[in-house]
LOSE-765313 format. One record per residue: residue number from 1; residue in three letters; x, z, y of N, C-alpha, C in turn. Coordinates in steps of 0.1 Angstrom, whole numbers. Layout:
<i:NUM	aa:ALA	nxx:X	nzz:Z	nyy:Y	caxx:X	cazz:Z	cayy:Y	cxx:X	czz:Z	cyy:Y>;
...
REM end
This chain:
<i:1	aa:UNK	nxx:-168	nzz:89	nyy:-41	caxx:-154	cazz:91	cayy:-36	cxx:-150	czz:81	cyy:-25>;
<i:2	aa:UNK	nxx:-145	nzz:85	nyy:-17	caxx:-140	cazz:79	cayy:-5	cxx:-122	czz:75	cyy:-6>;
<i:3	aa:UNK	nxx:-120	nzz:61	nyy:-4	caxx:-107	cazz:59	cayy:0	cxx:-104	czz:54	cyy:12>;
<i:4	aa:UNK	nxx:-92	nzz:53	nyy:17	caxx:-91	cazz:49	cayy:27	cxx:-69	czz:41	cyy:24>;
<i:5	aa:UNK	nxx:-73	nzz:30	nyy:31	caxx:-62	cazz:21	cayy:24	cxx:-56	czz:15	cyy:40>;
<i:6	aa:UNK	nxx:-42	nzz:22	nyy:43	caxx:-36	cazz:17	cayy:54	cxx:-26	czz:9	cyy:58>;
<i:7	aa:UNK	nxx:-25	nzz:2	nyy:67	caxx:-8	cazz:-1	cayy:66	cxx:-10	czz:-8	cyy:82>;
<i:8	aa:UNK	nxx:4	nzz:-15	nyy:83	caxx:7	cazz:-18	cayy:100	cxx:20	czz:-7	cyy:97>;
<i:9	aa:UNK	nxx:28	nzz:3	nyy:94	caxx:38	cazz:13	cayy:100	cxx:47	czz:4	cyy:99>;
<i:10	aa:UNK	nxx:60	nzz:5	nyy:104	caxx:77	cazz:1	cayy:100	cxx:84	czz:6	cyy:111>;
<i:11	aa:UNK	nxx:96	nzz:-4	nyy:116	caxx:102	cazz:4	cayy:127	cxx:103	czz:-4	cyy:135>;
<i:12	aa:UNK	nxx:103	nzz:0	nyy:146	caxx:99	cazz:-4	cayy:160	cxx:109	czz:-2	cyy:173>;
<i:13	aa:UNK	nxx:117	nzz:-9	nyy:183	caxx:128	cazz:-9	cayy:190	cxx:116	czz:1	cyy:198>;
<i:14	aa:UNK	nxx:119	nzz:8	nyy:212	caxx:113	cazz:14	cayy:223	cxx:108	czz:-1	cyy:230>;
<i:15	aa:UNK	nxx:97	nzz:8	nyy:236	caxx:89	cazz:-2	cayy:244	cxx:83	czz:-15	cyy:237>;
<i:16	aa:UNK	nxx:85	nzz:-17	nyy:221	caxx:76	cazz:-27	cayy:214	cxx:61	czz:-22	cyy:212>;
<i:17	aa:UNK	nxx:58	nzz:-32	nyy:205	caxx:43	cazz:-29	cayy:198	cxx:41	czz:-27	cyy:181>;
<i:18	aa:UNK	nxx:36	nzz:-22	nyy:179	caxx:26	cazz:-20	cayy:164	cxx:10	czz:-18	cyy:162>;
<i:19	aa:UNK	nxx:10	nzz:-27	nyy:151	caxx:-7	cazz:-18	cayy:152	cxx:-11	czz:-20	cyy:138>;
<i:20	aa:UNK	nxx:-14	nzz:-8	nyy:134	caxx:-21	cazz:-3	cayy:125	cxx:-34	czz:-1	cyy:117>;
<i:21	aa:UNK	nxx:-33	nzz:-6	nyy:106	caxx:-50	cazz:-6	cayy:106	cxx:-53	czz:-2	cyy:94>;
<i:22	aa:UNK	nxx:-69	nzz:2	nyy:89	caxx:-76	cazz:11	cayy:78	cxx:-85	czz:5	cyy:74>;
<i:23	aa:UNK	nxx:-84	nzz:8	nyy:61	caxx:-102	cazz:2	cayy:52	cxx:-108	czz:14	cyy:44>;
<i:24	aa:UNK	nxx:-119	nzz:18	nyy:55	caxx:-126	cazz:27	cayy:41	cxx:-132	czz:22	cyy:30>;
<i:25	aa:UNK	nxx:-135	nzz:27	nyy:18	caxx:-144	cazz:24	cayy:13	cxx:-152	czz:35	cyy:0>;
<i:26	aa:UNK	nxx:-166	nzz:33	nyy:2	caxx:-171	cazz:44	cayy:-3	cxx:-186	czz:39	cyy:-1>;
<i:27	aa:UNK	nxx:-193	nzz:54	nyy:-6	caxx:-208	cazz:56	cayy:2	cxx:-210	czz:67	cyy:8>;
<i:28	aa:UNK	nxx:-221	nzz:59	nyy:21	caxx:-222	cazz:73	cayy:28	cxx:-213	czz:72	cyy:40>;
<i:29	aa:UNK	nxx:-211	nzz:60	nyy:42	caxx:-198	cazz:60	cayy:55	cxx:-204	czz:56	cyy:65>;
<i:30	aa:UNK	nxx:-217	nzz:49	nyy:64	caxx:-220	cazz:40	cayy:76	cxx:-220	czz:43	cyy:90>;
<i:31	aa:UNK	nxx:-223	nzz:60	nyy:91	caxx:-222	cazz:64	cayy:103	cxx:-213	czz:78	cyy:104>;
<i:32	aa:UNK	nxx:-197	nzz:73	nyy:110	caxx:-188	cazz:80	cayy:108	cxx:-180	czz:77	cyy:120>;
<i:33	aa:UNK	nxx:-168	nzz:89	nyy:123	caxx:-156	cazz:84	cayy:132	cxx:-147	czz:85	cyy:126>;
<i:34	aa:UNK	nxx:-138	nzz:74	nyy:128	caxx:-132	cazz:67	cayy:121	cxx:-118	czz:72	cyy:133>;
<i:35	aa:UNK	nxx:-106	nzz:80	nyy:131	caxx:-96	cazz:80	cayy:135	cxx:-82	czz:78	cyy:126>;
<i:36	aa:UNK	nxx:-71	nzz:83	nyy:140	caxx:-59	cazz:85	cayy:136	cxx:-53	czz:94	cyy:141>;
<i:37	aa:UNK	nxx:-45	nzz:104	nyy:133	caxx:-35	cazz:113	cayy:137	cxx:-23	czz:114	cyy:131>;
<i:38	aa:UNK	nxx:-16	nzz:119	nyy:138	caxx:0	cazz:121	cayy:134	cxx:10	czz:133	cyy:130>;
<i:39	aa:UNK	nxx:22	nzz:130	nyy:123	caxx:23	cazz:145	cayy:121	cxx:38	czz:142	cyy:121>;
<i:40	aa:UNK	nxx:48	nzz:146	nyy:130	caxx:61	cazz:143	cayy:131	cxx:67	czz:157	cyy:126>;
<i:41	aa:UNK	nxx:80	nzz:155	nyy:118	caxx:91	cazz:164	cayy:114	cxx:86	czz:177	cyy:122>;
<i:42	aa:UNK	nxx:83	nzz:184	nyy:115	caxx:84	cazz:203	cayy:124	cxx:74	czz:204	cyy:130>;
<i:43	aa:UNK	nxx:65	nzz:194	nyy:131	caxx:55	cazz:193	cayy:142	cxx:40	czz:196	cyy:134>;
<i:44	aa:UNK	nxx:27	nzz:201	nyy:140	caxx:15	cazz:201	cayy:133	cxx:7	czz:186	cyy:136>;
<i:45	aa:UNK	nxx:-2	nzz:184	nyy:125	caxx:-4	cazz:172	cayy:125	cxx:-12	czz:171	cyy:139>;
<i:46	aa:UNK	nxx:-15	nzz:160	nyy:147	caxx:-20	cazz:160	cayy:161	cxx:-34	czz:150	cyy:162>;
<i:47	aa:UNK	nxx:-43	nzz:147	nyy:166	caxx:-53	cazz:137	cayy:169	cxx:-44	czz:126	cyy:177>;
<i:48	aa:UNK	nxx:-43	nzz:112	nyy:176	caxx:-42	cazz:102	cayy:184	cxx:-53	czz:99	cyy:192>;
<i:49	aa:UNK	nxx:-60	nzz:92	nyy:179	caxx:-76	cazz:85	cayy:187	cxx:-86	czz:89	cyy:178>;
<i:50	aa:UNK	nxx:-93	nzz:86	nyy:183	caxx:-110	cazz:84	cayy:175	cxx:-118	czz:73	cyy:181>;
<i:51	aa:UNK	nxx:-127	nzz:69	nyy:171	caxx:-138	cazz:58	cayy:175	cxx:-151	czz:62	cyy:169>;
<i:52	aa:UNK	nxx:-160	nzz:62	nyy:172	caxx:-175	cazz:66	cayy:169	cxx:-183	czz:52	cyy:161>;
<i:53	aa:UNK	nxx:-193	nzz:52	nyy:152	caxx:-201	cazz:36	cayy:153	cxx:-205	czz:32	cyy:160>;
<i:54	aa:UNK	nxx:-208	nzz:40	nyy:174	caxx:-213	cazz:34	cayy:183	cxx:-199	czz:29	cyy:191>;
<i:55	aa:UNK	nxx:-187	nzz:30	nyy:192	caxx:-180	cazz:27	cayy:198	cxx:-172	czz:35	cyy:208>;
<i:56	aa:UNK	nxx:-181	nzz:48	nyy:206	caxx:-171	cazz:58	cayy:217	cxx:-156	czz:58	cyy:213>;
<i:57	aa:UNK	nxx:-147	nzz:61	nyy:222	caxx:-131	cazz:64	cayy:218	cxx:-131	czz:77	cyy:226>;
<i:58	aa:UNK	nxx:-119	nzz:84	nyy:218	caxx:-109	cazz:97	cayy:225	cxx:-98	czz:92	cyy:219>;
<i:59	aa:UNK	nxx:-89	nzz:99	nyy:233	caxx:-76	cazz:92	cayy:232	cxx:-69	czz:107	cyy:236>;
<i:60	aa:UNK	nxx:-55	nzz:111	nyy:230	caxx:-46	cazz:123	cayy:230	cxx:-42	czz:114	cyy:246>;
<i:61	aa:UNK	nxx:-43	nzz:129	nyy:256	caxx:-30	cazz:120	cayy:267	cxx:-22	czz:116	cyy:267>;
<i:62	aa:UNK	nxx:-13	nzz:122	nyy:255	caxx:1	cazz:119	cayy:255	cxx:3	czz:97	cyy:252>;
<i:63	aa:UNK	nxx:-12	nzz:94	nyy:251	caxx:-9	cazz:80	cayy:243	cxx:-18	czz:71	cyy:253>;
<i:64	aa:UNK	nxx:-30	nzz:77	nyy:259	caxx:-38	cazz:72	cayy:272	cxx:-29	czz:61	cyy:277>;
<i:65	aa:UNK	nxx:-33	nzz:44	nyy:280	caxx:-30	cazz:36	cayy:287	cxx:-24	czz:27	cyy:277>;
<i:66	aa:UNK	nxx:-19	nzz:34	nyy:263	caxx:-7	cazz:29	cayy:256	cxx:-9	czz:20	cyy:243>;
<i:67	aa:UNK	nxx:-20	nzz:31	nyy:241	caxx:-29	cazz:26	cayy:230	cxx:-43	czz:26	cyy:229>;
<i:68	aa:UNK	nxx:-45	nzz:14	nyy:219	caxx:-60	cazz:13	cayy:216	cxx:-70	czz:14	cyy:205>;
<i:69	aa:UNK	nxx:-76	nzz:22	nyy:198	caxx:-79	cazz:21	cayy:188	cxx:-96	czz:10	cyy:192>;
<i:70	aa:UNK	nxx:-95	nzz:5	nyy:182	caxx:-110	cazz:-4	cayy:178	cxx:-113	czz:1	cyy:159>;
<i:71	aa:UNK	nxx:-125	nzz:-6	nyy:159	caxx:-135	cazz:-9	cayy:143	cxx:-137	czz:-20	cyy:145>;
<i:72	aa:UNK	nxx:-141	nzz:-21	nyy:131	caxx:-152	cazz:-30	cayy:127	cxx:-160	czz:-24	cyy:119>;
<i:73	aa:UNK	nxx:-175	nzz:-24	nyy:121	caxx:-178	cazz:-15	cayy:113	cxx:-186	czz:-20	cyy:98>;
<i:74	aa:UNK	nxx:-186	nzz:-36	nyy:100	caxx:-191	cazz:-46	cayy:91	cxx:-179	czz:-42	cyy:77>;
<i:75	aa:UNK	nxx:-168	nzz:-41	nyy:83	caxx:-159	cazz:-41	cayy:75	cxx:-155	czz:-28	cyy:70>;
<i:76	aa:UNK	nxx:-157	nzz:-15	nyy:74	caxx:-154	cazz:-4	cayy:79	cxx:-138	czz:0	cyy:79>;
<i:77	aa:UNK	nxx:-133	nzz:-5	nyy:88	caxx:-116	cazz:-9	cayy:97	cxx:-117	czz:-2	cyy:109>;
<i:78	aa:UNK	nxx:-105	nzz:9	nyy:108	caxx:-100	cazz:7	cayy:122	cxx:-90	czz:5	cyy:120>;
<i:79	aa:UNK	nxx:-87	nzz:-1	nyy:136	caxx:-74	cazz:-8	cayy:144	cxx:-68	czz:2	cyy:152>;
<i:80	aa:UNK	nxx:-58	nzz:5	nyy:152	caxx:-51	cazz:10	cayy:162	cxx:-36	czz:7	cyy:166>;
<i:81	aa:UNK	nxx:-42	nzz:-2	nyy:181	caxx:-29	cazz:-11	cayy:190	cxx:-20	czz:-1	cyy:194>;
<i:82	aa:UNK	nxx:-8	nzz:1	nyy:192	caxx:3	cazz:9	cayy:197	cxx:15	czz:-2	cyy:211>;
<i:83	aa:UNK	nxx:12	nzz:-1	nyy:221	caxx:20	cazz:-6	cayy:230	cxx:32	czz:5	cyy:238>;
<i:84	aa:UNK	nxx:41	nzz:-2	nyy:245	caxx:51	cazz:8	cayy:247	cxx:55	czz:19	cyy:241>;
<i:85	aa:UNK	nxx:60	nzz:17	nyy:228	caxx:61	cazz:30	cayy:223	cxx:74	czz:37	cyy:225>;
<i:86	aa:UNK	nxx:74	nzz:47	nyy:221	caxx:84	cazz:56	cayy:227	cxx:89	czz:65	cyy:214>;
<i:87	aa:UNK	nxx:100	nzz:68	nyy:215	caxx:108	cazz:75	cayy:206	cxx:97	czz:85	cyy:196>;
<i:88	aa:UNK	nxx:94	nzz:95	nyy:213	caxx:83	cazz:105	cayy:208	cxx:72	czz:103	cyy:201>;
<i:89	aa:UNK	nxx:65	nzz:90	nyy:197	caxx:58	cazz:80	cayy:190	cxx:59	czz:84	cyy:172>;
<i:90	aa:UNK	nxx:77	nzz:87	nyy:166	caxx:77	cazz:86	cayy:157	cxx:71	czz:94	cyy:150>;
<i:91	aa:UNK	nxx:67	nzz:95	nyy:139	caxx:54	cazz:102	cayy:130	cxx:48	czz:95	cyy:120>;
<i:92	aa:UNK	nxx:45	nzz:103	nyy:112	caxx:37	cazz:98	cayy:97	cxx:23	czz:94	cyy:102>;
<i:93	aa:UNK	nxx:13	nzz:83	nyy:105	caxx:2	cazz:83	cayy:108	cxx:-9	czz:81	cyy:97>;
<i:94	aa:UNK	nxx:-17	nzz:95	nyy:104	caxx:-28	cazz:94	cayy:91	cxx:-41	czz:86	cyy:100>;
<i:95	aa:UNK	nxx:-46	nzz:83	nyy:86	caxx:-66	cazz:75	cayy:90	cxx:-71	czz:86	cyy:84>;
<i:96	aa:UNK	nxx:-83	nzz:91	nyy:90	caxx:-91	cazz:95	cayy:86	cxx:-106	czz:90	cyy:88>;
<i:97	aa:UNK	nxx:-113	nzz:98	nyy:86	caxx:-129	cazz:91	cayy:81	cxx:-138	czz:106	cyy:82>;
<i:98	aa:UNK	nxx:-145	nzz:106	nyy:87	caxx:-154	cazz:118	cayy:92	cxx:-170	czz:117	cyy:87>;
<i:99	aa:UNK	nxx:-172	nzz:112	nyy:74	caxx:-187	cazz:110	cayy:77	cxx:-199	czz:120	cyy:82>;
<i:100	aa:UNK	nxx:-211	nzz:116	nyy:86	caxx:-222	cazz:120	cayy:92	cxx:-230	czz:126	cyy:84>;
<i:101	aa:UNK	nxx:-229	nzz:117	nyy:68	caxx:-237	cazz:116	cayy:59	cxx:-234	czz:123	cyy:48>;
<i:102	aa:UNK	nxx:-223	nzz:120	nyy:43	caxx:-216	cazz:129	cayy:36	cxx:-211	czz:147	cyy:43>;
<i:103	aa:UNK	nxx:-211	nzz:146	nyy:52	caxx:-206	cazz:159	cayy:61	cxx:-194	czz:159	cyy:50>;
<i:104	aa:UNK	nxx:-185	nzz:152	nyy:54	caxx:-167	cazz:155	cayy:48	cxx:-161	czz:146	cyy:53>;
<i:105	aa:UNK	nxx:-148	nzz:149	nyy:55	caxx:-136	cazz:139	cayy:58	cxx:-124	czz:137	cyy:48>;
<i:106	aa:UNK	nxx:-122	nzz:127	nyy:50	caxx:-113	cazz:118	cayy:38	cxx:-103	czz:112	cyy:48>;
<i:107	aa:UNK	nxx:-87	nzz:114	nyy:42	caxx:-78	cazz:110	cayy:46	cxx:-65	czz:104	cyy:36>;
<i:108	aa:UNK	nxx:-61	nzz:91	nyy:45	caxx:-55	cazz:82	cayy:40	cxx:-41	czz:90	cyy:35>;
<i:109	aa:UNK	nxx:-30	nzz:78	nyy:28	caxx:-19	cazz:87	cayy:25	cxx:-10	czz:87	cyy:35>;
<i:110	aa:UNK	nxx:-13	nzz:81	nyy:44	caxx:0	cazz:81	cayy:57	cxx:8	czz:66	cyy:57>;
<i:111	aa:UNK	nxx:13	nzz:64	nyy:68	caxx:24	cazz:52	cayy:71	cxx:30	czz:62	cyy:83>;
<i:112	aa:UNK	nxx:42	nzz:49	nyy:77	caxx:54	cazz:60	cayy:90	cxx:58	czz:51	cyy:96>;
<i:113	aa:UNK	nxx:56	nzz:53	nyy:114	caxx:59	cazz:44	cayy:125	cxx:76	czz:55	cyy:128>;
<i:114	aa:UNK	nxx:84	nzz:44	nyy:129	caxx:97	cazz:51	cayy:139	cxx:100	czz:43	cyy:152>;
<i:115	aa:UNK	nxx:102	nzz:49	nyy:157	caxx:107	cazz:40	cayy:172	cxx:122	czz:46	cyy:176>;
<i:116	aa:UNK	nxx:128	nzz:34	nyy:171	caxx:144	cazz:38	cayy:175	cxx:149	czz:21	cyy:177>;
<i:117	aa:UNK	nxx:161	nzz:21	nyy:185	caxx:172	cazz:13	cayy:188	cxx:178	czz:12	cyy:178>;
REM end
């Protein structure tokens, strides 16, 4: 069984920072991508980022320049730096976990980033 255990959400003025971060733990993870996506009010849930073990990233345009996701993969953590955020930002963010090995993906229970005044 696979968990995944998150936090970093709260609320956030425009143009601050947050960052977010995940711990999988399980078997069968070692070689996985490790992201984040989001799912705002009325909205389908969306891809943020992704990171590979080797280190590849994909980034949604809408977040390109803004944010950064990293791992560790000793630890099996990702990080995801949220800079300038923006109203449109607000959303329930999920981690998910993609293994290679397992062929399944596991997802966290969500944190909720808001970005308001």
């Amino acid at each position: 069984q696979v968990q995944l255990v998150e936090s970093g959400g709260g609320l956030v003025q425009p143009g601050g920072s947050l960052r977010l971060s995940c711990t999988a733990s399980g078997i069968g993870l070692r070689f996985s991508t490790m992201g984040w996506y989001r799912q705002a009010p009325g909205k389908e849930r969306e891809l943020v980022a992704d990171i590979s073990t080797a280190g590849t990233t994909n980034y949604a345009d809408s977040v390109k320049g803004r944010f950064t996701i990293s791992r560790d993969n000793a630890k099996l953590t990702v990080f995801l730096q949220m800079t300038s955020l923006k109203a449109e930002d607000t959303a329930v963010y999920y981690c998910n976990i993609y293994s290679f090995i397992r062929k399944s993906a596991s997802w966290g229970q969500g944190t909720q980033v808001t970005v308001s005044s």
